[in-house]
C-alpha positions as CSV (number, residue, x, y, z in Angstrom):
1,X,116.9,29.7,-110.1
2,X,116.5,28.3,-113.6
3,X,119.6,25.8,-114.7
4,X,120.5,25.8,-118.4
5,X,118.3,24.3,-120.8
6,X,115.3,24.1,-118.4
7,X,112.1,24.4,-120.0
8,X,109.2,26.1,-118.4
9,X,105.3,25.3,-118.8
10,X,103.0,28.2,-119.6
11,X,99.5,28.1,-119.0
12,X,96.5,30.3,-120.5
13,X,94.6,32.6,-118.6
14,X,91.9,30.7,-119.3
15,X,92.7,28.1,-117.5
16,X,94.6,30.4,-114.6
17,X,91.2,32.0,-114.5
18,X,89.1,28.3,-114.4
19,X,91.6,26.9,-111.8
20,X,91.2,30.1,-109.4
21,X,87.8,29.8,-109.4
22,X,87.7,26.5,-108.6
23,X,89.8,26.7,-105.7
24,X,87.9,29.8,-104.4
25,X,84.1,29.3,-105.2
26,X,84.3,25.6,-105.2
27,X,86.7,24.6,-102.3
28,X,88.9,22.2,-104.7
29,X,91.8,21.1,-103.5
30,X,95.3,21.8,-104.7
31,X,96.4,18.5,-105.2
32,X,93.1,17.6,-107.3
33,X,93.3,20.9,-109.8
34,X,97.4,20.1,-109.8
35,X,96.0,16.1,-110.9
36,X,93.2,17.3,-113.1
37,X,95.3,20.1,-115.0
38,X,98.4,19.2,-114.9
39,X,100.1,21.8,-113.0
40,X,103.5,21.2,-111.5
41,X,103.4,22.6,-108.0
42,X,101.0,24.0,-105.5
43,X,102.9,27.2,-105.3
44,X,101.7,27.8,-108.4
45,X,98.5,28.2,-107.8
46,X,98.6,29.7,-104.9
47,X,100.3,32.8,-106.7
48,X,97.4,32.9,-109.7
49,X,95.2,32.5,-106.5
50,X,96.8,35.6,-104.5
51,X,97.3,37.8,-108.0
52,X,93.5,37.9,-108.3
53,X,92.7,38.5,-105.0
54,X,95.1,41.1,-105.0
55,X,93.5,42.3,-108.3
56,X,96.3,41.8,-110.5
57,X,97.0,40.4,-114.3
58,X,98.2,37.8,-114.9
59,X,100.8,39.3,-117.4
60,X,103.8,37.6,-117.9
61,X,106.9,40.7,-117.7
62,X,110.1,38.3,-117.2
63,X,112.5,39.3,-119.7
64,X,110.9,42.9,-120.4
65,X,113.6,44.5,-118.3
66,X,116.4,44.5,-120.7
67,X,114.2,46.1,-123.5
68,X,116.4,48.3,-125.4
69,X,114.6,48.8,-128.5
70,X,111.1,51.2,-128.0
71,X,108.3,52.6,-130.4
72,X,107.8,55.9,-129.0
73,X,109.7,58.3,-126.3
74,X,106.9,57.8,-124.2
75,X,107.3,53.9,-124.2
76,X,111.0,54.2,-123.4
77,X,109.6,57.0,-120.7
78,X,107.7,55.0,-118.8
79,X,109.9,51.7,-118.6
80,X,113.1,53.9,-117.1
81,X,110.4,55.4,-114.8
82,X,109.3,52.1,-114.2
83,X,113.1,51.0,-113.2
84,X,113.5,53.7,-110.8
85,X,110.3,53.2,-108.7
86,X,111.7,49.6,-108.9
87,X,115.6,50.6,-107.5
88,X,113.2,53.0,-105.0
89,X,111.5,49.7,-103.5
90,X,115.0,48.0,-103.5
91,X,116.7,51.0,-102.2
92,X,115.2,53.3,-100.0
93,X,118.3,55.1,-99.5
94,X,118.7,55.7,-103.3
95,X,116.5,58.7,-103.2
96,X,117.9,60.3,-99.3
97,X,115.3,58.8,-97.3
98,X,116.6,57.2,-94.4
């Protein structure tokens, strides 16, 4: 859990994307592309790693939960649809499935 005051280091996709590929098409170790690019933590790259295996973006969405403010109806649609698929995954009992 992040303590007060903590900073965080963001990379680009760019170099999500270059460090990936070097660990998958070129066998790299993690502890060279941590040296080479300066990236805190294996962990780290294992996630960018599994998000594009998986086939996902690498979109950052901390901090979007507590939007309260939206453009359209259909923006502020789709986030509360968004939060109940989410409290359906939590809570399978939510919605009388046992």
């Amino acid at each position: 859990m992040a303590r007060k005051g903590q900073t965080f280091t963001t990379y680009t996709e760019a170099l999500k994307r270059k460090v990936v590929h070097l660990k998958i098409e070129e066998g790299w170790s993690y502890q060279h592309l941590r040296e080479k690019y300066g990236i805190k933590s294996d962990a780290q790259i294992a996630e960018w790693v599994m998000k594009v295996q998986n086939g996902e973006s690498f979109d950052d969405h901390r901090g979007k939960w507590n939007q309260k403010n939206f453009d359209t109806l259909e923006a502020e649609n789709a986030y509360l649809k968004g939060q109940v698929e989410y409290l359906k995954k939590r809570n399978p009992n939510l919605h009388g499935k046992e």
